[in-house]
N, CA, C and O atoms as CSV, one atom per row, in Angstrom:
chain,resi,resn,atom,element,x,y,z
A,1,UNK,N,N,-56.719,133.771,167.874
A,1,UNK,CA,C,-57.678,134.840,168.069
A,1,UNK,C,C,-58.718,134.396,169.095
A,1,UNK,O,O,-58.961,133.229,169.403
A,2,UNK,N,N,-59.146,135.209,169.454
A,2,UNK,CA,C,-60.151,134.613,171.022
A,2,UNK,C,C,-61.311,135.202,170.767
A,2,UNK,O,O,-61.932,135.681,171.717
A,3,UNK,N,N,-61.951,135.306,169.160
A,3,UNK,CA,C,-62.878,135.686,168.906
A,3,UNK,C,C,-63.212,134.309,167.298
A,3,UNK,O,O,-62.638,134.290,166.209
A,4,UNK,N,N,-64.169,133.499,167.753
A,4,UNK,CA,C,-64.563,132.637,166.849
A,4,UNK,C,C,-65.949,133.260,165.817
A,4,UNK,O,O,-67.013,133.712,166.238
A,5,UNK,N,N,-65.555,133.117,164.514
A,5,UNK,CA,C,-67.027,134.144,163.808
A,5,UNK,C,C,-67.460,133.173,162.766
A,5,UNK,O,O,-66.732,132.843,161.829
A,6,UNK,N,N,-68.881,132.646,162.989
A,6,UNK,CA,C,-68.992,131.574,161.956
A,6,UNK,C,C,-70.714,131.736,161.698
A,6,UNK,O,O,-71.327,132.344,162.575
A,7,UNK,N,N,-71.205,131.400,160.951
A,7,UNK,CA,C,-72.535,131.350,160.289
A,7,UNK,C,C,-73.252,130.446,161.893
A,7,UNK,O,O,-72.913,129.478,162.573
A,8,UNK,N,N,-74.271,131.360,161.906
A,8,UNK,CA,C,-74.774,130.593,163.315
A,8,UNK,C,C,-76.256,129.628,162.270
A,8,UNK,O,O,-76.942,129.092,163.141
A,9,UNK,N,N,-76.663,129.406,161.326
A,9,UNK,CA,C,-77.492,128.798,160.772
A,9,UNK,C,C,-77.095,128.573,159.504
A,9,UNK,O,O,-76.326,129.366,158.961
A,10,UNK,N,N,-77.659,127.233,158.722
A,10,UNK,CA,C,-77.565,126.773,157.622
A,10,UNK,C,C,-78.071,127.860,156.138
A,10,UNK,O,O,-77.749,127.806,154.951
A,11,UNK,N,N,-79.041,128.846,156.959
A,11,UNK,CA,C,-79.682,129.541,155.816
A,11,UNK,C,C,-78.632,130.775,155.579
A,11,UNK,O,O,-78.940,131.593,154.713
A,12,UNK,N,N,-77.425,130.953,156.292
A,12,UNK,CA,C,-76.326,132.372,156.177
A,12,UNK,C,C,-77.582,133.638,156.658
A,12,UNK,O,O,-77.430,134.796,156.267
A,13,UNK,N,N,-78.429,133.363,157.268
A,13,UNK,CA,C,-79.165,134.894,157.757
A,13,UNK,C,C,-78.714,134.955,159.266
A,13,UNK,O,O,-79.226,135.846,159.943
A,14,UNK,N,N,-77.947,134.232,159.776
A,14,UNK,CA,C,-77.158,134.664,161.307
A,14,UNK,C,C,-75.749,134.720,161.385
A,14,UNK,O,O,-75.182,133.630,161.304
A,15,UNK,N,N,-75.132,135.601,161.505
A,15,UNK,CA,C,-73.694,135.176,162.183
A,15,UNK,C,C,-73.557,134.894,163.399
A,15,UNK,O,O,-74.426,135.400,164.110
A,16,UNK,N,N,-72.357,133.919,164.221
A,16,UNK,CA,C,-72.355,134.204,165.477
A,16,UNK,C,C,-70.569,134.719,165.829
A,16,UNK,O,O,-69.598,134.200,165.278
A,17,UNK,N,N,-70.516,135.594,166.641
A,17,UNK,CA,C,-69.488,135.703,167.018
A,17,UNK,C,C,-69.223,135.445,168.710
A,17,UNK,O,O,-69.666,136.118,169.641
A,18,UNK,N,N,-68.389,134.292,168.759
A,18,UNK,CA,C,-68.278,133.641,170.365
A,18,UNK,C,C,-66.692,134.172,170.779
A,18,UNK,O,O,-65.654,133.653,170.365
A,19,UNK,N,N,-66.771,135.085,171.501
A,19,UNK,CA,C,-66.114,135.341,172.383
A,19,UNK,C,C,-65.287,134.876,173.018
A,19,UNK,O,O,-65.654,133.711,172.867
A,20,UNK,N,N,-63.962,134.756,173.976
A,20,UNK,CA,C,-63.348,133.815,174.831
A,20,UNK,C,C,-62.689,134.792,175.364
A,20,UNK,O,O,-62.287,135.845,174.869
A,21,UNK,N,N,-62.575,134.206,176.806
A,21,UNK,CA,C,-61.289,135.093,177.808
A,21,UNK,C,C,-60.292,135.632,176.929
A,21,UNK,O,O,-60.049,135.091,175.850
A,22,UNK,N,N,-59.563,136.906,177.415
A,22,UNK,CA,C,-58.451,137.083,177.015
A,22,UNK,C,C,-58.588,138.193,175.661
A,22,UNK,O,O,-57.783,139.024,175.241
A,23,UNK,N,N,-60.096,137.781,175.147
A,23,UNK,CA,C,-59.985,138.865,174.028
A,23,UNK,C,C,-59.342,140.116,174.024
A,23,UNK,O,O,-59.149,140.527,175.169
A,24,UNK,N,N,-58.941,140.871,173.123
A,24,UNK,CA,C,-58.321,142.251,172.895
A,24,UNK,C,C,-59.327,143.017,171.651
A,24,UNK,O,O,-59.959,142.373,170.814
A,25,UNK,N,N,-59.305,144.512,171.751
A,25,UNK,CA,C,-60.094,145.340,171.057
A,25,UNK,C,C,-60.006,145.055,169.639
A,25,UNK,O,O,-60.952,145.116,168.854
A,26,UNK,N,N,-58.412,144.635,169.266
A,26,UNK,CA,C,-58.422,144.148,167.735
A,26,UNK,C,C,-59.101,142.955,167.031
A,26,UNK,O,O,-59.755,142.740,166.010
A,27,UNK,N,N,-58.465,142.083,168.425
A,27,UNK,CA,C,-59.603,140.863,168.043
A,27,UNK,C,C,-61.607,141.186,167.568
A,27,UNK,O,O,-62.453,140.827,166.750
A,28,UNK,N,N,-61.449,142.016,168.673
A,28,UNK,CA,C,-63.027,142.948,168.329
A,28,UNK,C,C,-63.336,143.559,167.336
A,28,UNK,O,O,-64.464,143.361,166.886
A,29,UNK,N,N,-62.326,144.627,166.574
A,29,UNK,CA,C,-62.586,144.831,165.291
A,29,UNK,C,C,-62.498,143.755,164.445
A,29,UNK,O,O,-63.461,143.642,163.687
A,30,UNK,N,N,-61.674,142.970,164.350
A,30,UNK,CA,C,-61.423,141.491,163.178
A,30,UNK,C,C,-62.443,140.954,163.104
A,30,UNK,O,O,-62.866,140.326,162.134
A,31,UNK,N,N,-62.926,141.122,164.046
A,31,UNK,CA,C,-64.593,139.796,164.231
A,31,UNK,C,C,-65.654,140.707,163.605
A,31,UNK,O,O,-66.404,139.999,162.933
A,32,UNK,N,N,-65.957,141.789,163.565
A,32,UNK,CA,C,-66.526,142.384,163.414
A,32,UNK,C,C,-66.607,142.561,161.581
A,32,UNK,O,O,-67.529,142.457,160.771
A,33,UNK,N,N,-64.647,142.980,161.430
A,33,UNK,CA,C,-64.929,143.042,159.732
A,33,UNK,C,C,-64.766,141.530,159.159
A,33,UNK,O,O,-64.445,141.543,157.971
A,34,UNK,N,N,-64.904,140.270,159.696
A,34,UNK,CA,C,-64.903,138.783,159.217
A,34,UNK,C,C,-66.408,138.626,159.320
A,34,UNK,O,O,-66.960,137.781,158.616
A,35,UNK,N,N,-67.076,139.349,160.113
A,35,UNK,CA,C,-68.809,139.424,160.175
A,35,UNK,C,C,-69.170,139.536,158.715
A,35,UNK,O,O,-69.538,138.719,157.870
A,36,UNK,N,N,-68.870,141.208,158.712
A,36,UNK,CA,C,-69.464,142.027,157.667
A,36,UNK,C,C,-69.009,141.696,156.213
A,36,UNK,O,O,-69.458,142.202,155.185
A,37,UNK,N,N,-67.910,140.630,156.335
A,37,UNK,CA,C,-67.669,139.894,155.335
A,37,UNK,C,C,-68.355,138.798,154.314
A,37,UNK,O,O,-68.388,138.517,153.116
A,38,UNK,N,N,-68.944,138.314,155.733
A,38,UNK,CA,C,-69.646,136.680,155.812
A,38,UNK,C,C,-70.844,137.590,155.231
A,38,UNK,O,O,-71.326,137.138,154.193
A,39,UNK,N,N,-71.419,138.799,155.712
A,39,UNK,CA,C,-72.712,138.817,155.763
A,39,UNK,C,C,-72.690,139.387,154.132
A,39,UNK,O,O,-73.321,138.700,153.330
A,40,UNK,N,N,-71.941,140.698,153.580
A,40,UNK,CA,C,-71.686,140.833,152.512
A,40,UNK,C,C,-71.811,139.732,151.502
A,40,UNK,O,O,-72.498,139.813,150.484
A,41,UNK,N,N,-71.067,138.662,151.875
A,41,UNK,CA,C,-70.731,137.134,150.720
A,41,UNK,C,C,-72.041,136.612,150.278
A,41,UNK,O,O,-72.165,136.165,149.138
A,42,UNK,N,N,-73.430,136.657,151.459
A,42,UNK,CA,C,-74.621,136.069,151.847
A,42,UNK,C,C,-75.556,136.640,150.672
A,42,UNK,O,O,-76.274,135.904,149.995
A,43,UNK,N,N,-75.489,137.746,150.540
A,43,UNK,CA,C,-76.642,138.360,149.433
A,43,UNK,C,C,-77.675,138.999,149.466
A,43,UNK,O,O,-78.371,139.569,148.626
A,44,UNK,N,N,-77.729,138.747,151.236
A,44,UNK,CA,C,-78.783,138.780,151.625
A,44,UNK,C,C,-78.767,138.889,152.894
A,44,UNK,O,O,-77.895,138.461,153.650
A,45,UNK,N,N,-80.273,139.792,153.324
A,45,UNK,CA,C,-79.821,140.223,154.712
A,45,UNK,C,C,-80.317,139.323,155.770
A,45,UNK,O,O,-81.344,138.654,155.880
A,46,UNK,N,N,-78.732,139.601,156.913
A,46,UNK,CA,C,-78.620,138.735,157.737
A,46,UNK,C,C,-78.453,140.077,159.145
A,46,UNK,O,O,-78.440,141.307,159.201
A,47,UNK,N,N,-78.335,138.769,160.233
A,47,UNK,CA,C,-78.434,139.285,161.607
A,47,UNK,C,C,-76.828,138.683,162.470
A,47,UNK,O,O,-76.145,137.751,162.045
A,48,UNK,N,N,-76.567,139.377,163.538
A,48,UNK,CA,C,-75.142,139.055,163.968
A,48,UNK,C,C,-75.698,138.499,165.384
A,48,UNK,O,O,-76.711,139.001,165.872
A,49,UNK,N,N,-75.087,137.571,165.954
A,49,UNK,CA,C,-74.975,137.642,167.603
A,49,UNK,C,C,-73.888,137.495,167.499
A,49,UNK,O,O,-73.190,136.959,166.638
A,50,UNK,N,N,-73.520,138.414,169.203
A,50,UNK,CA,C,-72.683,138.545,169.850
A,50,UNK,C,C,-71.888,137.814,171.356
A,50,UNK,O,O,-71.633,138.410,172.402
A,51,UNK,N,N,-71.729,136.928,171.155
A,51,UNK,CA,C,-71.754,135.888,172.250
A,51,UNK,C,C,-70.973,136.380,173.811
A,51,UNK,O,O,-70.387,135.317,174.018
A,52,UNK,N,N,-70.769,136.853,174.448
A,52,UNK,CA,C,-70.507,137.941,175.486
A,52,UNK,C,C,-69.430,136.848,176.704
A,52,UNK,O,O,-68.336,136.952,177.258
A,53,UNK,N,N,-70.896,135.540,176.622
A,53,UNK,CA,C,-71.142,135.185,178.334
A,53,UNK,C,C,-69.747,134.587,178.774
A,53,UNK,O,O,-69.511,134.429,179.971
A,54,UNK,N,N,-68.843,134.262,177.821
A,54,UNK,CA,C,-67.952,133.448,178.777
A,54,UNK,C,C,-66.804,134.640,178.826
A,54,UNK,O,O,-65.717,134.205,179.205
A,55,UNK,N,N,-66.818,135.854,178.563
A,55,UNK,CA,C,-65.872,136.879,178.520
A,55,UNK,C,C,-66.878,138.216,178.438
A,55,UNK,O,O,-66.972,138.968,177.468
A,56,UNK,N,N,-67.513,138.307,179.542
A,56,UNK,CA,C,-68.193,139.524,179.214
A,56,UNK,C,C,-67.507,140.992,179.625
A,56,UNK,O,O,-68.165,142.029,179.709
A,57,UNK,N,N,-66.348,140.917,179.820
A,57,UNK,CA,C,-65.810,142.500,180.341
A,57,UNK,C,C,-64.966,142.684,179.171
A,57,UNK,O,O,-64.562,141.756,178.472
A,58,UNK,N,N,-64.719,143.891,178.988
A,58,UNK,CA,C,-63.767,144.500,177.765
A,58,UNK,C,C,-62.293,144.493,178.160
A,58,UNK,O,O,-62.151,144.976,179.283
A,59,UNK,N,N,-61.249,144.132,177.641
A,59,UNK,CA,C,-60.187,144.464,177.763
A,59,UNK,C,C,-60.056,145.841,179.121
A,59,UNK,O,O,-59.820,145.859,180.329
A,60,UNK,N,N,-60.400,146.960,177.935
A,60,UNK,CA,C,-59.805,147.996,178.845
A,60,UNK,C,C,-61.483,148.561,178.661
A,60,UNK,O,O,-62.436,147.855,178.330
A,61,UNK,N,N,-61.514,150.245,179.027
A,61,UNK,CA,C,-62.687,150.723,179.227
A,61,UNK,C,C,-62.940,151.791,178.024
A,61,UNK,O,O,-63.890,152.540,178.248
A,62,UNK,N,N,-62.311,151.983,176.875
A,62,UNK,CA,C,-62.612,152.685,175.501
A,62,UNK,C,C,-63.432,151.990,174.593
A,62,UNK,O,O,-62.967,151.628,173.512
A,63,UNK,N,N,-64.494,151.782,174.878
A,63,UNK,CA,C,-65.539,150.933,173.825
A,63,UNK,C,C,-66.172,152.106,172.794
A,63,UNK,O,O,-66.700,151.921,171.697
A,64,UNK,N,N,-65.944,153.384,173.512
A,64,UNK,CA,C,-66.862,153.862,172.675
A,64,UNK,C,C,-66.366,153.867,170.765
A,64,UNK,O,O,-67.105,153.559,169.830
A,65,UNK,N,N,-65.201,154.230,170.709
A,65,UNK,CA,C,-64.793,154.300,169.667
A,65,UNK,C,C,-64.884,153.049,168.334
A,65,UNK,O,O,-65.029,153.126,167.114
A,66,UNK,N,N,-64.706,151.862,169.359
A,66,UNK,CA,C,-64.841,150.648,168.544
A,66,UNK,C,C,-66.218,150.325,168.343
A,66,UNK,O,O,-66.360,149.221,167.816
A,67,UNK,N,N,-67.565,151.102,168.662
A,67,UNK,CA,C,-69.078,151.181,168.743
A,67,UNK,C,C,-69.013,151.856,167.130
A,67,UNK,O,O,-69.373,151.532,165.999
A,68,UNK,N,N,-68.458,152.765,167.668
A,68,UNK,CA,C,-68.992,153.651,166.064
A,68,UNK,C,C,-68.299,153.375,164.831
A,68,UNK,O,O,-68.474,153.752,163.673
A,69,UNK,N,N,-67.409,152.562,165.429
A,69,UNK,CA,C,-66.495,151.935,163.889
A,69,UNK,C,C,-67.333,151.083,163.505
A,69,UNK,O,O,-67.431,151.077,162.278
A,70,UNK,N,N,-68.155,150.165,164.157
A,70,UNK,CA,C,-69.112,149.327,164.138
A,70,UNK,C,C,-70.078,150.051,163.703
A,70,UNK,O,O,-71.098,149.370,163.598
A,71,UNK,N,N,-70.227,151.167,163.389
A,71,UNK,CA,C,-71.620,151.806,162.836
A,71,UNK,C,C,-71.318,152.417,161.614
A,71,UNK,O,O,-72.222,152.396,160.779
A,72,UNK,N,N,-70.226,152.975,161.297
A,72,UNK,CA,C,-69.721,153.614,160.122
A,72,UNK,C,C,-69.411,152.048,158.939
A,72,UNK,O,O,-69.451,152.206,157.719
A,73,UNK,N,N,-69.237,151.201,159.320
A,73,UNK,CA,C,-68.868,149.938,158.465
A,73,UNK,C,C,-70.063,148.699,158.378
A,73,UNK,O,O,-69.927,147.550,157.958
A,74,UNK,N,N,-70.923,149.175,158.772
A,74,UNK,CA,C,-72.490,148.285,158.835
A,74,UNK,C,C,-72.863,147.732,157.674
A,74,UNK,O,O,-72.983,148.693,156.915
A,75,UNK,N,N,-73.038,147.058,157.269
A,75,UNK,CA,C,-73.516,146.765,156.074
A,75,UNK,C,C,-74.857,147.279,155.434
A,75,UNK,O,O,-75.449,147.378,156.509
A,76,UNK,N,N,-75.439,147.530,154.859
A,76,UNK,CA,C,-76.700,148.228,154.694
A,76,UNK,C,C,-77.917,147.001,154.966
A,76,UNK,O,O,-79.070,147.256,155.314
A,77,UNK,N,N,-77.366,145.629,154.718
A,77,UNK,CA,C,-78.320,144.229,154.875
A,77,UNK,C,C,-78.269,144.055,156.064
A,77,UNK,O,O,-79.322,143.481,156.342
A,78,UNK,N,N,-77.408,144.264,157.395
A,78,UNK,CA,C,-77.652,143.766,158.414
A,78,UNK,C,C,-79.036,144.425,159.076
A,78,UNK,O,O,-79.370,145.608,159.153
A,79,UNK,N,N,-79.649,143.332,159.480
A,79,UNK,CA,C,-81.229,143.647,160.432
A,79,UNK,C,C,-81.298,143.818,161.475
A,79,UNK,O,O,-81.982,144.735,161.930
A,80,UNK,N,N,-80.336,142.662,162.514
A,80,UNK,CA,C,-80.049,142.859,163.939
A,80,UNK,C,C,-78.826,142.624,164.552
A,80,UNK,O,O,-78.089,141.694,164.222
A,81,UNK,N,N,-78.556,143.488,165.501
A,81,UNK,CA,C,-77.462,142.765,166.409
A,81,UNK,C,C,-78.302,142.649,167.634
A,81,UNK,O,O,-79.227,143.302,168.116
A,82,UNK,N,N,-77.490,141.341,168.030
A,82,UNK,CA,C,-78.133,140.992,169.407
A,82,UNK,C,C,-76.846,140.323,170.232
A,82,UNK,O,O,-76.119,139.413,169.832
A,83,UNK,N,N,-76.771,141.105,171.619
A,83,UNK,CA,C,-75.277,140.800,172.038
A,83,UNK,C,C,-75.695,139.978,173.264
A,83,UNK,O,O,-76.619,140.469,173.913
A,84,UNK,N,N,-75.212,138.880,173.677
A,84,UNK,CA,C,-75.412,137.856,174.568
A,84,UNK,C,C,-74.963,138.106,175.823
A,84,UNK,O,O,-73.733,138.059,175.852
A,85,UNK,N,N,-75.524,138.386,177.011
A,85,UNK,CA,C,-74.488,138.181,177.879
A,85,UNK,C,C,-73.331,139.033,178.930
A,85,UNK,O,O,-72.797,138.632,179.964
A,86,UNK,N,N,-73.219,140.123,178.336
A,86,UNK,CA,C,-72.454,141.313,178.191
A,86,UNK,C,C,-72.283,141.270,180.015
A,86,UNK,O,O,-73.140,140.607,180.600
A,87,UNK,N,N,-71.558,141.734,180.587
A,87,UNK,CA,C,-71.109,142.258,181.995
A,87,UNK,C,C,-71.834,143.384,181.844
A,87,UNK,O,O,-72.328,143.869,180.826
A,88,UNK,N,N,-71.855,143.965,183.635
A,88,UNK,CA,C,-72.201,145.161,183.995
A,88,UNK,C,C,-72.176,146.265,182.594
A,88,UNK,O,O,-73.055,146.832,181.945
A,89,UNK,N,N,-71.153,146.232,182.554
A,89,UNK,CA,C,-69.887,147.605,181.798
A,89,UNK,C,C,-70.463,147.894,180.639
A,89,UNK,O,O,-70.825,148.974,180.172
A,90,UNK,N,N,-70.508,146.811,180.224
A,90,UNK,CA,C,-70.313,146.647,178.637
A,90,UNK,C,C,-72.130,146.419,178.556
A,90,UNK,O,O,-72.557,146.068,177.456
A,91,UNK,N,N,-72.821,146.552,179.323
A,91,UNK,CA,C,-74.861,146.279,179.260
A,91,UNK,C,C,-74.594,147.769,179.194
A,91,UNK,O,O,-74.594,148.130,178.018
A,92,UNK,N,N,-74.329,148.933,180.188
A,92,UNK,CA,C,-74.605,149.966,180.849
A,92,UNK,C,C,-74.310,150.731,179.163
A,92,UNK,O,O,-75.165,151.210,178.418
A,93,UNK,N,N,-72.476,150.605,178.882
A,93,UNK,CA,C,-72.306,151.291,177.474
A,93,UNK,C,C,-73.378,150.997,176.312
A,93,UNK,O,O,-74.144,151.782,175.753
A,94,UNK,N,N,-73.200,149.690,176.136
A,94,UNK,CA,C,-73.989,149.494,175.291
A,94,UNK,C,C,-75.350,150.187,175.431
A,94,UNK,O,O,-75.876,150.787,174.493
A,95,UNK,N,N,-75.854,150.082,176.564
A,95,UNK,CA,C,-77.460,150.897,176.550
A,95,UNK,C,C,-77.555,152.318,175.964
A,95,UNK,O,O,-78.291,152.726,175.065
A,96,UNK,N,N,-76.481,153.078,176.810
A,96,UNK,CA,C,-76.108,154.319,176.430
A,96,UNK,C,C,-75.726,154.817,174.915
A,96,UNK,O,O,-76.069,155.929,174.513
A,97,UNK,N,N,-74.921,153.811,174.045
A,97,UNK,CA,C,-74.675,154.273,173.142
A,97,UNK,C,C,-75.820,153.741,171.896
A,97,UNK,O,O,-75.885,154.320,170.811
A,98,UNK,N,N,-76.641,152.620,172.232
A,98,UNK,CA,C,-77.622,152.420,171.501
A,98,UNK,C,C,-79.309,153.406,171.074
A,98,UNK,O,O,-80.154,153.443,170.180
A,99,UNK,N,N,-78.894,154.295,172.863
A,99,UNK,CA,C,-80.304,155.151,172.747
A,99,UNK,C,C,-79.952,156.503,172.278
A,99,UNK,O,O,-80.718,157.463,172.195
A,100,UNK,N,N,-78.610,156.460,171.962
A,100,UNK,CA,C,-78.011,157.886,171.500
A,100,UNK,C,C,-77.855,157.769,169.855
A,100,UNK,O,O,-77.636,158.731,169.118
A,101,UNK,N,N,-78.034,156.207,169.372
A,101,UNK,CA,C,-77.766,156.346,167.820
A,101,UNK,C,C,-79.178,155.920,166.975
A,101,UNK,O,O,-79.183,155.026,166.129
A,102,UNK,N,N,-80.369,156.710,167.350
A,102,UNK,CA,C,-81.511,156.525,166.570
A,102,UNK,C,C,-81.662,154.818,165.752
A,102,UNK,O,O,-81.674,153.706,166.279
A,103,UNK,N,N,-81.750,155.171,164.476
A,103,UNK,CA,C,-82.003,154.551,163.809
A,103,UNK,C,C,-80.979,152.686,163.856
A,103,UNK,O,O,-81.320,151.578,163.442
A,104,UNK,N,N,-80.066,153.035,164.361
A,104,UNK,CA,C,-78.953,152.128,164.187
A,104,UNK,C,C,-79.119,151.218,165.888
A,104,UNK,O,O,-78.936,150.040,166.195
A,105,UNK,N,N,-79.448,152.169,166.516
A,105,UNK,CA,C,-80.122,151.572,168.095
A,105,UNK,C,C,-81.323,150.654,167.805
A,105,UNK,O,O,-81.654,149.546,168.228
A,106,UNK,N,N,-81.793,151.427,167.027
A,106,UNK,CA,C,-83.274,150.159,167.008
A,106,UNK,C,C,-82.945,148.615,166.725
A,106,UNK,O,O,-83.528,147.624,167.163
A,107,UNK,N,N,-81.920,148.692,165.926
A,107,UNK,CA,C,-81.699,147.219,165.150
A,107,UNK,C,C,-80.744,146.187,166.497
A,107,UNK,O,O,-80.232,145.068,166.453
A,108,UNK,N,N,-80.846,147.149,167.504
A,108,UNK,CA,C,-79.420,146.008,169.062
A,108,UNK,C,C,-80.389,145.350,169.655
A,108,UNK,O,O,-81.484,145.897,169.532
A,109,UNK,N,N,-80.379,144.589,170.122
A,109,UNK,CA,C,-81.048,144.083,171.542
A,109,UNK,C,C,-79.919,143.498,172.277
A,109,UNK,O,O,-78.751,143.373,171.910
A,110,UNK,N,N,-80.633,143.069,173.688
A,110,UNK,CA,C,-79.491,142.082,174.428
A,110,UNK,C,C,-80.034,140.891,175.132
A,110,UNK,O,O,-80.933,141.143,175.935
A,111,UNK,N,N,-79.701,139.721,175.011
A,111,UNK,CA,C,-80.271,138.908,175.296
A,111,UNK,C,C,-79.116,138.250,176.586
A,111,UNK,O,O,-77.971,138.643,176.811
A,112,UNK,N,N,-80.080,136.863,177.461
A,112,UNK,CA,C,-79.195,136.015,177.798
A,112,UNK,C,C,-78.832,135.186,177.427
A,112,UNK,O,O,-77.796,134.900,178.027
A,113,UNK,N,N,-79.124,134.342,176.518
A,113,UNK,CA,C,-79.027,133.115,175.768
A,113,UNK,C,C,-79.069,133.156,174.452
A,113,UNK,O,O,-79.770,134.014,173.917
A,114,UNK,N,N,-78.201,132.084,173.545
A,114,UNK,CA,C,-78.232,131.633,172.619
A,114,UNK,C,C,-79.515,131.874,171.999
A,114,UNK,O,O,-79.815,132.638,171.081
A,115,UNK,N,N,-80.259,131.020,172.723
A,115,UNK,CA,C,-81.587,130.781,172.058
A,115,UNK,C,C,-82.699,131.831,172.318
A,115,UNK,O,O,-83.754,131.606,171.724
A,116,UNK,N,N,-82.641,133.191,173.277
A,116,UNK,CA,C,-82.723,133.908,172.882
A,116,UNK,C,C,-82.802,134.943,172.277
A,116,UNK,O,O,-83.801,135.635,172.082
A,117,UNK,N,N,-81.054,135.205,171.732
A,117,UNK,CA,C,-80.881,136.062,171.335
A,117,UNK,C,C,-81.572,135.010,169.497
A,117,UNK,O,O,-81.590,135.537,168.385
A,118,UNK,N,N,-81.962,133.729,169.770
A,118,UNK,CA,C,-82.299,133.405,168.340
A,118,UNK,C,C,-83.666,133.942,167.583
A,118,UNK,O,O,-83.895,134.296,166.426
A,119,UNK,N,N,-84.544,133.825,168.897
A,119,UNK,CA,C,-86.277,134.681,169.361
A,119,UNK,C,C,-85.996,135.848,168.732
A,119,UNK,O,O,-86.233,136.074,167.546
A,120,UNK,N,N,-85.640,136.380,169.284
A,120,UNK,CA,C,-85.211,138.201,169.117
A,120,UNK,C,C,-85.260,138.304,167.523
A,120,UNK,O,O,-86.125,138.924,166.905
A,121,UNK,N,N,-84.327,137.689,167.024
A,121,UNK,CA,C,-84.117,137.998,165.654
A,121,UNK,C,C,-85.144,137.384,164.546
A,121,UNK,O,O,-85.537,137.988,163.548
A,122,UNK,N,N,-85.507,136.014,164.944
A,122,UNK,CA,C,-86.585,135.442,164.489
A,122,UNK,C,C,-88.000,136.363,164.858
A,122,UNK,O,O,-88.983,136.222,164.131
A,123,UNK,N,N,-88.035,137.076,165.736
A,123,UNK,CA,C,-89.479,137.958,165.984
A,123,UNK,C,C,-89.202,139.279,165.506
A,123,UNK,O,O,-90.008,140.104,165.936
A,124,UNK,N,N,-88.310,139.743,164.745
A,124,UNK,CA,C,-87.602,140.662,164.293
A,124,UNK,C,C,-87.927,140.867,162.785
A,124,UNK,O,O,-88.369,141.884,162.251
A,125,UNK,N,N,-87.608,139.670,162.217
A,125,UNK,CA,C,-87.753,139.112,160.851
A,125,UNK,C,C,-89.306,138.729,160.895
A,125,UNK,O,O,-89.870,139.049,159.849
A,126,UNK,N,N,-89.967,138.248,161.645
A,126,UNK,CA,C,-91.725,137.847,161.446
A,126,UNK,C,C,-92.325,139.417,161.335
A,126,UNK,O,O,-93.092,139.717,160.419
A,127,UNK,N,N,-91.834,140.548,162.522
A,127,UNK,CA,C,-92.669,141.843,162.206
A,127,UNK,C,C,-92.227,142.325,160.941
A,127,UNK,O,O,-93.130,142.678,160.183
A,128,UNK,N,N,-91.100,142.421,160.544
A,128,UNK,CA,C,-90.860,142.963,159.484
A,128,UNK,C,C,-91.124,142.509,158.061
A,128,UNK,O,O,-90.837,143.155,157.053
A,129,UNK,N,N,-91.740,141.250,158.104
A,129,UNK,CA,C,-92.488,140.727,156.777
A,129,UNK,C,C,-93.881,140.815,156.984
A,129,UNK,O,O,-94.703,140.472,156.134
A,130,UNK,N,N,-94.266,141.430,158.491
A,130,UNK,CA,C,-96.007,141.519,158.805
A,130,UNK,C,C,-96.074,142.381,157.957
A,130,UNK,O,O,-96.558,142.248,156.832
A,131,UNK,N,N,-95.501,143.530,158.513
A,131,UNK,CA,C,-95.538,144.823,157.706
A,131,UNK,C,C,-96.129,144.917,156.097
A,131,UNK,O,O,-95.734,144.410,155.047
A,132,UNK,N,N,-97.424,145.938,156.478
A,132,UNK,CA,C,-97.742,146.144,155.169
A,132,UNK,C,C,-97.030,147.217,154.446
A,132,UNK,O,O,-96.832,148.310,154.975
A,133,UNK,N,N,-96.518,146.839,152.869
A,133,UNK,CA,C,-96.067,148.235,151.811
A,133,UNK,C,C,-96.624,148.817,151.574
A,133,UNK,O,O,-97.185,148.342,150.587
A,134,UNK,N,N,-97.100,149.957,151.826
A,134,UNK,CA,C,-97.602,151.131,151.348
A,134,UNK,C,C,-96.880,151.353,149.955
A,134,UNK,O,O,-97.136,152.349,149.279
């Protein structure tokens, strides 16, 4: 499989999914439901990256469909996705289909790095415990 999906931290609140040449759309769904697996198992809510950079173009050009399968199968605990890296193609879709899905858009970002996309989620998780309960 040319999609590696493993706990990106000791605490299970990150997944990472790293990418490699050659990927295919199935490989893309598999990673996706081996995510929502990991994150399910956790207990607790966690965040995904998406590792892009060393394969950032899609197979072919039908992403949209494999977006919303990705939205209909979400876990209710996941907080963020943050996709690394992405090519032209796959920044442009992604933008497009993130500002078209409200609530479920808010939770994407896109980063260039590892260790950004680690910021993102770590400043993600700090506002959301600022937050006062009403």
């Amino acid at each position: 499989m040319s999609v590696q999906v493993s706990w990106y931290d000791d605490a299970h609140t990150i997944v990472l999914q790293a990418f490699s040449p050659g990927w295919t759309w199935e490989d893309f769904d598999r990673a996706h439901d081996q995510t929502f697996a990991l994150i399910a198992s956790a207990g607790n809510a966690a965040s995904f990256i998406t590792d892009l950079r060393t394969a950032p173009s899609p197979p072919t050009p039908n992403i949209i469909g494999h977006l919303q399968r990705i939205t209909r199968n979400l876990p209710a605990t996941v907080t963020q996705i943050v996709v690394v890296g992405p090519g032209p193609f796959m920044r442009l879709m992604g933008d497009i289909f993130v500002n078209a899905m409200g609530s479920f858009g808010k939770k994407v970002s896109f980063a260039e790095s590892l260790d950004a996309a680690g910021l993102i989620i770590h400043d993600k998780m700090s506002e959301a415990v600022a937050k006062p309960i009403h």
